[in-house]
Wavefront OBJ file of the C-alpha trace (Angstrom):
o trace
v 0.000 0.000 0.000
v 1.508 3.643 -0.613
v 1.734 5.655 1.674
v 1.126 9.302 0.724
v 2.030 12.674 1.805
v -1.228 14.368 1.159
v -4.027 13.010 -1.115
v -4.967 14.801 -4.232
v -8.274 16.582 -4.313
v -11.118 14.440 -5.928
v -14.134 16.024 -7.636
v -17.652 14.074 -7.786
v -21.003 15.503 -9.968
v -21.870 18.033 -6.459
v -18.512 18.242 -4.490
v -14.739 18.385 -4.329
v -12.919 16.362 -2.053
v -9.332 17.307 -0.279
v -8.219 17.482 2.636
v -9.010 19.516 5.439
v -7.736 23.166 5.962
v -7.748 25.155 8.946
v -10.515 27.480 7.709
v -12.922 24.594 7.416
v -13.596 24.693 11.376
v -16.698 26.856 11.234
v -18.276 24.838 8.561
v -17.385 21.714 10.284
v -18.272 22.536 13.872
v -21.731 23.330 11.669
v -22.879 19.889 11.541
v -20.091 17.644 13.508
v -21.452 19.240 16.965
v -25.172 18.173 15.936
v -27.174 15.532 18.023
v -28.420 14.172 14.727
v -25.223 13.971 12.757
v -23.232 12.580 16.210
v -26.074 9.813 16.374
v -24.649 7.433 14.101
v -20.200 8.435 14.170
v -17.947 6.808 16.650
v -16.354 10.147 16.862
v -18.082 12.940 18.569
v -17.012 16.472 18.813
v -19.253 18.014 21.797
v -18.283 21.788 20.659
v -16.711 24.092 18.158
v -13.286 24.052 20.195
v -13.337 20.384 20.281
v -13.890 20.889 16.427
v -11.401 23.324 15.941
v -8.687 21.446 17.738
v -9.570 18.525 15.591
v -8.892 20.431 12.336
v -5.688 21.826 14.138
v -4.282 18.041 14.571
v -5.339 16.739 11.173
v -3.662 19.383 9.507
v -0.304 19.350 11.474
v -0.167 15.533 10.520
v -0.630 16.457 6.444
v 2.329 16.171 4.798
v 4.252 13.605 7.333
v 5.226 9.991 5.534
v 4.381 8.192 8.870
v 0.814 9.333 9.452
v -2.502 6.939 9.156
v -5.451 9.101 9.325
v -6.893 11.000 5.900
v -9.150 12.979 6.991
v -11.290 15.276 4.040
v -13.294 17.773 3.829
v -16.618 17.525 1.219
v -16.942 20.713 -0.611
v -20.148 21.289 -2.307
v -19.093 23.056 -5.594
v -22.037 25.254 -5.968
v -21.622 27.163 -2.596
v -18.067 26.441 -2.033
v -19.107 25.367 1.845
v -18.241 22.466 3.242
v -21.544 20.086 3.480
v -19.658 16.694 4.356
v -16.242 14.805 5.224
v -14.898 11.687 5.040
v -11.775 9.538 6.091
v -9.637 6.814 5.296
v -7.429 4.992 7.944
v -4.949 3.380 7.260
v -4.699 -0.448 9.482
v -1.559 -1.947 8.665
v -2.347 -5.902 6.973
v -5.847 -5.232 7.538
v -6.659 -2.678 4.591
v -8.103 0.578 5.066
v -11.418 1.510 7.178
v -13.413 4.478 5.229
v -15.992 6.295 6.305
v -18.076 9.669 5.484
v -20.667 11.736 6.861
v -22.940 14.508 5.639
v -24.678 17.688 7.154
v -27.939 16.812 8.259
v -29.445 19.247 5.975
v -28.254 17.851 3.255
v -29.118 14.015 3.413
v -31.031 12.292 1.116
v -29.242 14.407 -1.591
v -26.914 11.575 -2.336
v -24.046 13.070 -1.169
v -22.681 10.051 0.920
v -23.040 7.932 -2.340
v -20.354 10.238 -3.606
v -18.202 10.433 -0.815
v -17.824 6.992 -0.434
v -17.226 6.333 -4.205
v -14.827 9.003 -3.694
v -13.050 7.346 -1.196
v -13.050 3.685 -3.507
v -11.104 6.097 -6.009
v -9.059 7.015 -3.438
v -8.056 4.131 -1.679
v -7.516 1.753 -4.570
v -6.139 4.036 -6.675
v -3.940 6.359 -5.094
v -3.462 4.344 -1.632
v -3.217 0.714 -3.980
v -5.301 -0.688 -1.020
v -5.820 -4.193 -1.691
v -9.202 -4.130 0.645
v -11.018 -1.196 2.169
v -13.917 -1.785 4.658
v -16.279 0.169 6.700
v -18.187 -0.005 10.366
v -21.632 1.222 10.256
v -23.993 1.283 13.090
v -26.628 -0.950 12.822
v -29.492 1.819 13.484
v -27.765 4.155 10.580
v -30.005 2.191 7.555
v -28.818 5.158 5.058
v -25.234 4.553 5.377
v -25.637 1.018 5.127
v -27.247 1.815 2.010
v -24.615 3.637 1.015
v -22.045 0.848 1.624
v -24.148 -1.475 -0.340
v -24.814 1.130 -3.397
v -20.490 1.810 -3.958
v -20.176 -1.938 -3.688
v -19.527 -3.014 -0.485
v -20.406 -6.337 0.682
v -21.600 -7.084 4.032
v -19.167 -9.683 5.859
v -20.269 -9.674 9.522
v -22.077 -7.923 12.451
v -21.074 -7.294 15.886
v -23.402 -7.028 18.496
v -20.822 -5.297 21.200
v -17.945 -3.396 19.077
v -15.802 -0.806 20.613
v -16.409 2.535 18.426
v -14.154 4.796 20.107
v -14.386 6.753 23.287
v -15.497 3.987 25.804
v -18.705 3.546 23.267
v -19.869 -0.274 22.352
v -22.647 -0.049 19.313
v -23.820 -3.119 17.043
v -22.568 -1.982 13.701
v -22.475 -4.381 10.575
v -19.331 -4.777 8.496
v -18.791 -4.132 5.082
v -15.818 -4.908 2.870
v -14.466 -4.926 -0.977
v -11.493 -5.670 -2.236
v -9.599 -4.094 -5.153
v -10.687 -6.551 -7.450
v -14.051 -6.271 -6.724
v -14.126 -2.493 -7.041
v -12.420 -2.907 -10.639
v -14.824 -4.607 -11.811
v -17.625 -2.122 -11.156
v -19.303 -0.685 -13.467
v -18.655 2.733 -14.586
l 1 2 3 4 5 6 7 8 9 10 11 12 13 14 15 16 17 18 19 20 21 22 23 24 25 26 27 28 29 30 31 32 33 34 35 36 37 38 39 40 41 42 43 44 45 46 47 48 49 50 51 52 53 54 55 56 57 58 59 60 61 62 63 64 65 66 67 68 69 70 71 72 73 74 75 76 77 78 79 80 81 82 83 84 85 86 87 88 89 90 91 92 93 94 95 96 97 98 99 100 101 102 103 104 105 106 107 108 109 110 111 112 113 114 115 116 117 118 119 120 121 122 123 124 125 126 127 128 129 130 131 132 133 134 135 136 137 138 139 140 141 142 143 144 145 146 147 148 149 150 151 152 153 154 155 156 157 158 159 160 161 162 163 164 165 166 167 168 169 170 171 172 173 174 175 176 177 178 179 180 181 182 183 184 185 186
């Protein structure tokens, strides 16, 4: 798998992908700091300093060989805010875990469909992942939806997983592998 410095900016039908820049607090700290958007994330930010020094550590790591966390920020072309992020982490013989989120406002849009594709892209690609796979919580239906519409494949549920920040959640498990993403369709 390469290992990259930073990862090139990625543009979908609504957004541009890249990674995240300092300025991008506000817009995060929008949405992140949400009880709706926090319902179904393993990570939860419980205010816009906790946001802020989030964006602060993921952009002193950009640029360093060693680091494991991608973190992006989802553009939306049109307005130029930023409506969504995403992530890919890198696990060392186990592949890569991905995984997006939108502002709340804007779901149903489709927007997650093109993160995650975007992250595919990225992963396989640019990272030459051989697998990438993806936790979703078993009450989040649309991002298991998601998973399913880029390809993914379910492989296995957990009743009692550790999501971070003394949390346990059932989430289901989906995976695909590199050859299974080149063979998607266009």
């Amino acid at each position: 798998m390469a290992t990259l410095l930073t990862l090139p900016a990625i543009e979908t039908p609504n957004l541009v992908l890249r990674e995240i820049r300092s300025a991008d607090a506000r817009y995060l700290a929008s949405f992140m700091t949400q009880p709706r958007y926090q319902k179904h994330i393993a990570h939860r930010l419980k205010d816009d300093a906790a946001v802020q020094e989030f964006v602060r550590r993921q952009v002193a790591v950009q640029g360093d060989m060693r680091r494991q966390v991608y973190h992006l920020a989802s553009e939306e072309k049109l307005s130029g805010e930023v409506v969504g992020e995403g992530f890919i982490i890198v696990h060392p013989g186990q592949g890569c875990e991905i995984g997006w989120g939108v502002h709340p406002a804007m779901w149903s849009m489709g927007l997650g469909t093109e993160i995650g594709r975007a992250l595919l892209g990225l992963g396989f690609e640019r990272m030459k992942a051989q697998n990438l796979w993806c936790k979703v919580m078993t009450a989040n239906g649309a991002s298991a939806a998601v998973a399913k519409h880029i390809g993914m494949q379910e492989v296995g549920k957990h009743a009692d997983y550790a999501i971070g920040q003394g949390r346990f959640e059932p989430v289901i498990i989906f995976r695909i592998t590199a050859a299974q993403y080149f063979d998607l369709p266009y």
